[in-house]
C-alpha positions as CSV (number, residue, x, y, z in Angstrom):
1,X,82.7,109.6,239.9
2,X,81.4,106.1,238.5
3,X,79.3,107.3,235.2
4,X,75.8,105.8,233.7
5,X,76.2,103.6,231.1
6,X,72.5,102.7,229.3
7,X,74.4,100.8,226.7
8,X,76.9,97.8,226.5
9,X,80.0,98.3,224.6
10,X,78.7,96.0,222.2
11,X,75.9,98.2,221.5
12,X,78.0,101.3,221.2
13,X,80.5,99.6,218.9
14,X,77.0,98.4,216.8
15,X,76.4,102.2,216.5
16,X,79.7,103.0,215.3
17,X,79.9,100.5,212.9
18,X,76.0,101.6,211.3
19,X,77.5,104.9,211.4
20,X,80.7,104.2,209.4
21,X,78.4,102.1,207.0
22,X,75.6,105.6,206.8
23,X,79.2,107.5,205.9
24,X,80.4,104.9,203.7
25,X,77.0,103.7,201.7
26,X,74.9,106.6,202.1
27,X,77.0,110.0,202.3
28,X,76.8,112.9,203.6
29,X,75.8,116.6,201.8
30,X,78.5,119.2,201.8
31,X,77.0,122.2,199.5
32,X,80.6,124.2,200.4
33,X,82.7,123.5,197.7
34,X,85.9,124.0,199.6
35,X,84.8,121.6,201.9
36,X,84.6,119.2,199.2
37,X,87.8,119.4,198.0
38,X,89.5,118.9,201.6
39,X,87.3,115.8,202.0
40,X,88.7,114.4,198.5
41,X,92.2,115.2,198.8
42,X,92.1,113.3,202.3
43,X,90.7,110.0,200.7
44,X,86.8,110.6,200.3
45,X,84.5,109.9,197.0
46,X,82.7,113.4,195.8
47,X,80.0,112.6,194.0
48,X,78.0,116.2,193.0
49,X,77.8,117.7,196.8
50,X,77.3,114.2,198.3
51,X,80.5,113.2,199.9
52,X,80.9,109.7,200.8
53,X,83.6,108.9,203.1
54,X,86.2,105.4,203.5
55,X,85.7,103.7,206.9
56,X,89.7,103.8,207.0
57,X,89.9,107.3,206.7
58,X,87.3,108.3,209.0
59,X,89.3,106.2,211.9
60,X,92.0,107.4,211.1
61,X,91.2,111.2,211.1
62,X,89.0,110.9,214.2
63,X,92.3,109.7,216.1
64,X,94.3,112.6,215.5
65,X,92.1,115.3,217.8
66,X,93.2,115.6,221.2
67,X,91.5,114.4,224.6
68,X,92.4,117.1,226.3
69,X,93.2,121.0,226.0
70,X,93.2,124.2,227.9
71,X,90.7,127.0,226.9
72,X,92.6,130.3,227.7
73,X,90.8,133.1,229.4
74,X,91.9,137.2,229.8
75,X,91.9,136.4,233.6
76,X,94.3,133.4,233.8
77,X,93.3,132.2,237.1
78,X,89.3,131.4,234.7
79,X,91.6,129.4,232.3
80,X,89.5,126.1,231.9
81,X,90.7,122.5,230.9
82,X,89.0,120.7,229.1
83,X,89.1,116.7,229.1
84,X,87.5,113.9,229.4
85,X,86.8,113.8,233.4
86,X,86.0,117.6,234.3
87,X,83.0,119.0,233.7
88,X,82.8,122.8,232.5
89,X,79.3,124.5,232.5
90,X,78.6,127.1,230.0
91,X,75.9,129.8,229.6
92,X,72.6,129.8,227.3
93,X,73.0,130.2,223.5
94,X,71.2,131.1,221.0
95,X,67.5,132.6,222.2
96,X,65.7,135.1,220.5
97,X,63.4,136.0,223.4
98,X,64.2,137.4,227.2
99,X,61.6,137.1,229.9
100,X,61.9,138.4,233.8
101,X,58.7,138.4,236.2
102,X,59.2,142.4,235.7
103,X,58.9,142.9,232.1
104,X,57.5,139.4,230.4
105,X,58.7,137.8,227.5
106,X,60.3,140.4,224.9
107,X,62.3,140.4,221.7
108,X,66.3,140.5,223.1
109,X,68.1,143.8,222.5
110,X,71.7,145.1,223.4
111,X,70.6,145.9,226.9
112,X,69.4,142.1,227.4
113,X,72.9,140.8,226.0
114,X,74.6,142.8,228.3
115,X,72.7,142.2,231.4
116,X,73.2,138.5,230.6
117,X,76.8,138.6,230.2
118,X,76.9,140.1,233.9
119,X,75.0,138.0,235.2
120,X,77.6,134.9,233.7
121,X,80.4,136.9,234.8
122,X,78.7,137.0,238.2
123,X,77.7,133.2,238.8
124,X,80.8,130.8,240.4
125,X,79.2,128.2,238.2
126,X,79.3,129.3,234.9
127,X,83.2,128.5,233.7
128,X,82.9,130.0,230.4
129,X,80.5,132.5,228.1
130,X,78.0,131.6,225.5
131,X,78.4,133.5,222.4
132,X,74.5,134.2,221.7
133,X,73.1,133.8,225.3
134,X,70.1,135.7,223.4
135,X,70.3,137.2,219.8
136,X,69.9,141.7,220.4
137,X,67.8,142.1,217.7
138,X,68.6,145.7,217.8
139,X,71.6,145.4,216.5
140,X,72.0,144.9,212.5
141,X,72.4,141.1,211.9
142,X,75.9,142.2,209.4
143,X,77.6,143.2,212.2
144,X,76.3,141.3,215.4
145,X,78.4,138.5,216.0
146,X,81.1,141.1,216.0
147,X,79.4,142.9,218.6
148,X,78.8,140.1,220.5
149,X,82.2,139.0,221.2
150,X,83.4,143.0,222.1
151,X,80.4,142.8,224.8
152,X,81.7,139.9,225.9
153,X,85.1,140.3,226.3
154,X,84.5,143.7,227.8
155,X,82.2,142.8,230.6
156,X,83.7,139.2,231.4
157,X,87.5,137.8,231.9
158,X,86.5,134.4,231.6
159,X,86.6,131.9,228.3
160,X,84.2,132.6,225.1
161,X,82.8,130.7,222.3
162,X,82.3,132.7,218.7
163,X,80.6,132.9,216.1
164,X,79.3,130.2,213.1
165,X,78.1,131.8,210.2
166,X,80.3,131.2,207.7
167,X,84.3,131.4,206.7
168,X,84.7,134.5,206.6
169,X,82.7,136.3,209.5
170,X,84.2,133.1,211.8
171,X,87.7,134.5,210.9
172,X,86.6,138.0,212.0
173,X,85.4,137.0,215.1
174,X,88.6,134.8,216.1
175,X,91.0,137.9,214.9
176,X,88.7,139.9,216.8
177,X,89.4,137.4,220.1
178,X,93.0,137.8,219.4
179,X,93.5,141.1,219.6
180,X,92.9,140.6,223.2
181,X,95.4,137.7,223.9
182,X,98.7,138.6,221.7
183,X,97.7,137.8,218.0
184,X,96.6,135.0,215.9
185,X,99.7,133.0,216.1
186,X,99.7,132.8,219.7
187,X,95.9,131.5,219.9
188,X,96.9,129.0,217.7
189,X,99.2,127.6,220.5
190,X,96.9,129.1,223.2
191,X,93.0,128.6,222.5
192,X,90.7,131.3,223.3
193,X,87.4,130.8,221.7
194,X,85.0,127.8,220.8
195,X,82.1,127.6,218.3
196,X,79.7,125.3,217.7
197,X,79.3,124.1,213.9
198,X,76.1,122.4,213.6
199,X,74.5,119.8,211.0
200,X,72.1,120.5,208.6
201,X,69.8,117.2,209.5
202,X,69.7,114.4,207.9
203,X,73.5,114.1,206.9
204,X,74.3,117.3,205.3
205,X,76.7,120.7,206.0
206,X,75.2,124.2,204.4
207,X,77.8,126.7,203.0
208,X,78.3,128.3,206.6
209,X,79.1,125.5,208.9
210,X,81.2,123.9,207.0
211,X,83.0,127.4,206.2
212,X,83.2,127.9,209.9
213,X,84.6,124.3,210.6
214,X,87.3,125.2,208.2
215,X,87.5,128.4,210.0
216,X,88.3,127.4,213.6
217,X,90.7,124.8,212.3
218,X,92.5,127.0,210.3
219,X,93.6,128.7,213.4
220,X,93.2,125.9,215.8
221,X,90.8,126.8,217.5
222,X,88.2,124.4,219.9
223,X,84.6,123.3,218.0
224,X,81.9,121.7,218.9
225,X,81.0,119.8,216.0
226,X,77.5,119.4,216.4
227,X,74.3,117.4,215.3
228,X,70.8,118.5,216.7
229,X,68.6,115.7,215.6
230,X,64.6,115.1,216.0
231,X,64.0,111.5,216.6
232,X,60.5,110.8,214.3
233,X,61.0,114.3,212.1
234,X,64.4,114.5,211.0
235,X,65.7,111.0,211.9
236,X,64.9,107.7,212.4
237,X,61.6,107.9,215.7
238,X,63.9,104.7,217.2
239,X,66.6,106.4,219.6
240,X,69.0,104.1,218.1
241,X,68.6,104.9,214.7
242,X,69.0,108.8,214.9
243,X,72.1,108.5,217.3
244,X,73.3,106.0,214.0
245,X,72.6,109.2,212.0
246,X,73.7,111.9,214.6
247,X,77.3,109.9,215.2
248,X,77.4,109.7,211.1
249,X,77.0,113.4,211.1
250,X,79.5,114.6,213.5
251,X,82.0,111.8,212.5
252,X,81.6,114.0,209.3
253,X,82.6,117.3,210.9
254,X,85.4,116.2,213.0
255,X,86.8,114.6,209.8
256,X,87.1,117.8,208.1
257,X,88.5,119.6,210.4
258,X,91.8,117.2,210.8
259,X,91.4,116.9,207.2
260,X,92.2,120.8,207.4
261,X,94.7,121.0,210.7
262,X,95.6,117.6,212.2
263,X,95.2,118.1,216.1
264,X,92.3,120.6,215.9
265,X,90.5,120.2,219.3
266,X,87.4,119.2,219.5
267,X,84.6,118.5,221.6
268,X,82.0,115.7,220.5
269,X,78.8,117.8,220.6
270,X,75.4,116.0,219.8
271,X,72.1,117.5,221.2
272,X,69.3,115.3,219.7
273,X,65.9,114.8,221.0
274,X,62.5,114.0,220.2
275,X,59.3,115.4,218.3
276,X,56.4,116.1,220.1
277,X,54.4,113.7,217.8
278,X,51.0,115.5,218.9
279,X,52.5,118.6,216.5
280,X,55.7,117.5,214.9
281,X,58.1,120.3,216.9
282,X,61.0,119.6,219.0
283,X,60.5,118.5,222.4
284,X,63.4,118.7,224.9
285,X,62.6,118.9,228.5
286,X,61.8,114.7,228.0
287,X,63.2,111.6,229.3
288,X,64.4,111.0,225.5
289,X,66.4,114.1,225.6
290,X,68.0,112.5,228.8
291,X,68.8,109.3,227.3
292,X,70.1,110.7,224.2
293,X,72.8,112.7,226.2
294,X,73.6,109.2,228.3
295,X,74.2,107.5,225.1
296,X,76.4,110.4,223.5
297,X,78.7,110.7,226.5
298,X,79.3,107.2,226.3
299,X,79.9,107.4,222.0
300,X,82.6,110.5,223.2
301,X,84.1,108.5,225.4
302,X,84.6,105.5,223.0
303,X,86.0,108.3,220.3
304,X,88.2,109.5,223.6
305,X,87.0,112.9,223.0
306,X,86.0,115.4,225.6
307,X,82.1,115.4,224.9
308,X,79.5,118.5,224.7
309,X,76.1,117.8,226.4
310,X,72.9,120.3,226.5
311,X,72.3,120.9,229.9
312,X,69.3,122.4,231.6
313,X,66.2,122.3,229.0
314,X,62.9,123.1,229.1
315,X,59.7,123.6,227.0
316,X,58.2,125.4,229.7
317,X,56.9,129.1,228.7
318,X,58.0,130.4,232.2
319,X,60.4,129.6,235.2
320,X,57.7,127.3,237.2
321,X,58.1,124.1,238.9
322,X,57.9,122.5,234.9
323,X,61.2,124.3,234.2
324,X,62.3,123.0,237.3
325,X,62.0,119.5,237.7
326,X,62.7,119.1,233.9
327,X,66.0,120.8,234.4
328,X,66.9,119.1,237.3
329,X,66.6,115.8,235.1
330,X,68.2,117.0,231.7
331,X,71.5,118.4,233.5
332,X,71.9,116.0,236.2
333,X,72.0,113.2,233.4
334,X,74.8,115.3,231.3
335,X,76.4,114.9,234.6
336,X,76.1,111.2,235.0
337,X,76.3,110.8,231.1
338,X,80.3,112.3,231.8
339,X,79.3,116.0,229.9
340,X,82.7,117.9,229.7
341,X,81.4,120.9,228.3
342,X,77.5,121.6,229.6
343,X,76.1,123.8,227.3
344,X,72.8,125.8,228.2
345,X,73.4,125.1,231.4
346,X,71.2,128.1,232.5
347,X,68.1,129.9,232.0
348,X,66.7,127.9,228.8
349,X,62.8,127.9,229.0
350,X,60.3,127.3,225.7
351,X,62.3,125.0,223.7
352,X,65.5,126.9,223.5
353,X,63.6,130.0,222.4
354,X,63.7,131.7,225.7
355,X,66.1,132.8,228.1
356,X,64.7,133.6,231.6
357,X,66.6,135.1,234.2
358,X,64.7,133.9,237.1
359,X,65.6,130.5,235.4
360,X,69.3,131.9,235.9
361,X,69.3,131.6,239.4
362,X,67.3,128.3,239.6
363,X,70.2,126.2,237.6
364,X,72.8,127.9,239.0
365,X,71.2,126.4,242.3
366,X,71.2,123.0,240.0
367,X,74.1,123.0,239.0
368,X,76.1,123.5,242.5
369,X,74.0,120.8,243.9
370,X,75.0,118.7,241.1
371,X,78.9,119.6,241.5
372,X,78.6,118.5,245.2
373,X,77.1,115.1,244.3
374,X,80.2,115.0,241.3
375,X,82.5,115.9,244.8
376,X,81.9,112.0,245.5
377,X,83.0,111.0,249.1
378,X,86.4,111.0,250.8
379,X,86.7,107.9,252.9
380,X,89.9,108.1,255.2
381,X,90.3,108.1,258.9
382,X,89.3,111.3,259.2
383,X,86.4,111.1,257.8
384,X,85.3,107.9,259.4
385,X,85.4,109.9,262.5
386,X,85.3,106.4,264.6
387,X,87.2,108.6,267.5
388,X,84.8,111.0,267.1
389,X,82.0,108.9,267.6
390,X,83.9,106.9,270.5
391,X,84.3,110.1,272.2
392,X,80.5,111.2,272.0
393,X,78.9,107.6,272.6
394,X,75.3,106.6,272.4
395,X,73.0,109.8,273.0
396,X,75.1,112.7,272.7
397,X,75.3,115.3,270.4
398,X,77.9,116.0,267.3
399,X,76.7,119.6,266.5
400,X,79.4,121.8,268.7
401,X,82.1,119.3,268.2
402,X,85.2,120.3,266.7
403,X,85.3,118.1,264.4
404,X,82.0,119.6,262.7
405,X,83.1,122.9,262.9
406,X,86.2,121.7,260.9
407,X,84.5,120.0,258.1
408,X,80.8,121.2,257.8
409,X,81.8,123.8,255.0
410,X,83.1,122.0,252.8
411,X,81.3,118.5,253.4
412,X,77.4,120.7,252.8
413,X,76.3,122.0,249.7
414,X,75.5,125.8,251.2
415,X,72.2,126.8,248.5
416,X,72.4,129.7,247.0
417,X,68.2,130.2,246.5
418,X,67.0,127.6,247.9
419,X,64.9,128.2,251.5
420,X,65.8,126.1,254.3
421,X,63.9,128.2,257.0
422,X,60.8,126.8,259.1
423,X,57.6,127.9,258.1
424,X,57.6,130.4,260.5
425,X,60.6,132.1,259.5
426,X,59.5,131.8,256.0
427,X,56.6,133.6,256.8
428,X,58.4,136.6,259.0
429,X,60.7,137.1,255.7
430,X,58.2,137.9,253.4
431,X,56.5,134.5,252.4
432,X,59.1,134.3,249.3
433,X,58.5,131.6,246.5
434,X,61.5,129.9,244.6
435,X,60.4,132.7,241.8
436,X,60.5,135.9,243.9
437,X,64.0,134.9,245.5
438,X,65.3,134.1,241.9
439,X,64.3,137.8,240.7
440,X,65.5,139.4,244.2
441,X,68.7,137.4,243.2
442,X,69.5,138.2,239.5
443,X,68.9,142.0,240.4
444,X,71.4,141.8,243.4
445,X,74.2,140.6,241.3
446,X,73.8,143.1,238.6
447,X,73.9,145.9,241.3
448,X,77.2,144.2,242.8
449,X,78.4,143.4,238.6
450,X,82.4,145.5,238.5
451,X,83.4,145.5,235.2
452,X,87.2,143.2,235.2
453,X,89.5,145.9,233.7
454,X,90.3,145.7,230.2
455,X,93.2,147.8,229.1
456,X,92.2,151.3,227.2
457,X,94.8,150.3,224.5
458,X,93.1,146.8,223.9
459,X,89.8,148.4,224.1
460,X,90.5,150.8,221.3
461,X,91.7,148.0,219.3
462,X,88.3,146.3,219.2
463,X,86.4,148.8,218.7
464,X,88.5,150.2,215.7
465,X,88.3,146.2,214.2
466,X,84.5,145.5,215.1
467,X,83.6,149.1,213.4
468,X,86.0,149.0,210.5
């Protein structure tokens, strides 16, 4: 599929080069001392916490990470690869809040994680499982991520992304993960978990990123280096200047962590938008957001790096036709923008802060109408159907012929949610809106979840580790 490009290459090289020059002239923060010394053994000037880093070294490191790798899954038929053509979509991560039209917005607990994780395990379109699709504020905050990963390994076979917060818990979780696929040495050949390092904007790295950066490498593992920028707050208000700053950022990241193991994959992840100038906060469900992900998935592709785009966003409070048509336009331009791994891709409402599960269903609708367009067209004999239409002529009719029959499945996008009735079937099955059929929808699945077997033996394990 032919992707968007907003920018020339001129102007993409133009950013590259400001970035370079923001590395170079300007610096970047690393308050992790370890991180420091990797950075200076590979060729950078450490001045207090500021790192500043060679434009040499940083095209040479950013080289060495692969365009493409395989994320392993317990159920090796869910194995996803990961390059720069497919696309992979990938749960909600990271909200502190749960809302369904049954019980209203609410704190997250165990329960809600859970219940989540089902419903990801459920949905054909989700390839692989956020880490925090919401934060279970009943459980202590010491031992969560831990949990986190044992709930999700338990009640899904497909790929999972771990933990951030810091060296050491980041190791935990990815010895946790391996307990499940053979040990640490064969993830290291065989990938099994992602995380997402993030920035600490403008242009510095806290203690625990950049511990988990060194983290993932360490063992090889995927990471989405990340940079979540706010264009007029954090960065520059001109889109060009914060995706200068945002490029300098993860350019950062990515260095470090071939700085630590040469061939680390990763994924180009940027996820900037705009303030809301009215009150200063982060706005994403805009047309900014959408041109910020065009412009990043042309930067990954210039890197030749598989590229990480947020997908359906909203600052909605609640899954109306706001969360809708703002979705709709934030994850069908990761789509054209060439996202290979579509994070949030379902049920984000409020600015990240929510996760709705009516939302769920709507984006999962999204997202399979968006991987029929991505289908593109097959243009052959067949499907020119000339004979076909010889054989019918002027005025007759193609809805019984064979040739329908043998391609209308796989030619239509069949919706999942969406009502295609007349009004007067509408009306005889209950009058449903978008909202009600979402709810009727995320319940079904949960009532149809089965649990993919994990063995007893296995199971033990983690427990024994995430309790120890």
């Amino acid at each position: 599929m032919q992707r968007y490009q907003i920018l020339s290459q001129n102007e993409i090289g133009q950013i590259h080069e400001t970035s370079l020059r923001i590395m170079e002239e300007v610096g970047v923060i690393f308050s992790y001392a370890p991180a420091r010394e990797i950075l200076a053994k590979g060729g950078a000037k450490v001045d207090g916490q500021r790192v500043y880093f060679p434009k040499a070294m940083v095209e040479r490191e950013i080289k060495k990470a692969p365009s493409s790798f395989t994320l392993y899954a317990r159920n090796p038929e869910k194995n996803v690869l990961i390059n720069t053509q497919k696309t992979a979509y990938v749960g909600p991560y990271g909200s502190p809040f749960v809302m369904d039209m049954d019980n209203g917005r609410r704190l997250a607990k165990l329960e809600d994680f859970i219940n989540i994780c089902k419903l990801e395990h459920k949905m054909d379109n989700i390839d692989i499982m956020s880490h925090i699709p919401c934060e279970p504020q009943d459980v202590d905050v010491e031992v969560r991520s831990l949990e986190m990963v044992y709930q999700t390994l338990k009640h899904s076979d497909k790929p999972l992304m771990a933990t951030v917060l810091g060296y050491e818990m980041t190791k935990r979780n990815l010895e946790m993960a391996a307990i499940v696929f053979g040990g640490l040495e064969v993830i290291k050949e065989k990938p099994v978990a992602v995380g997402i390092p993030c920035t600490l904007t403008p242009l510095s790295y806290d203690d625990k990123m950049a511990g988990a950066i060194i983290a993932y490498a360490e063992y090889r593992q995927p990471q989405l280096v990340n940079s979540l920028c706010i264009a007029g707050a954090t960065t520059p208000v001109t889109v060009a200047g914060t995706v200068a700053l945002q490029n300098a950022e993860v350019l950062a990241g990515i260095v470090l962590a071939q700085l630590v193991s040469e061939g680390t994959p990763i994924i180009y992840s940027a996820s900037s938008s705009n303030a809301e100038m009215s009150n200063g906060s982060l706005a994403i469900g805009t047309p900014e957001d959408a041109v910020f992900s065009l412009i990043n998935g042309q930067l990954a592709k210039f890197y030749n790096l598989p590229c990480r785009i947020s997908g359906a966003l909203s600052d909605s409070k609640c899954a109306d036709a706001q969360a809708a048509y703002e979705s709709m336009l934030t994850l069908s331009m990761a789509q054209m923008a060439g996202g290979n791994f579509i994070l949030h891709s379902a049920g984000i409402i409020d600015t990240y802060n929510t996760i709705s599960l009516e939302k769920m269903m709507f984006d999962d609708e999204i997202i399979g109408m968006i991987r029929r367009i991505d289908q593109g067209v097959v243009v052959n004999e067949e499907t020119l159907a000339f004979d076909v239409t010889k054989e019918v002529g002027p005025q007759g009719q193609f809805l019984t012929h064979v040739h329908t029959f043998n391609h209308f499945r796989k030619e239509f996008y069949r919706p999942i949610l969406s009502d295609r009735n007349n009004p007067t079937q509408w009306e005889a099955e209950g009058s449903l809106t978008a909202e009600k059929r979402a709810n009727a929808r995320w319940k079904k699945l949960l009532e149809e979840y089965a649990e993919p077997v994990l063995d007893k033996d296995v199971d033990a394990a983690l427990r024994k580790y995430k309790d120890k």
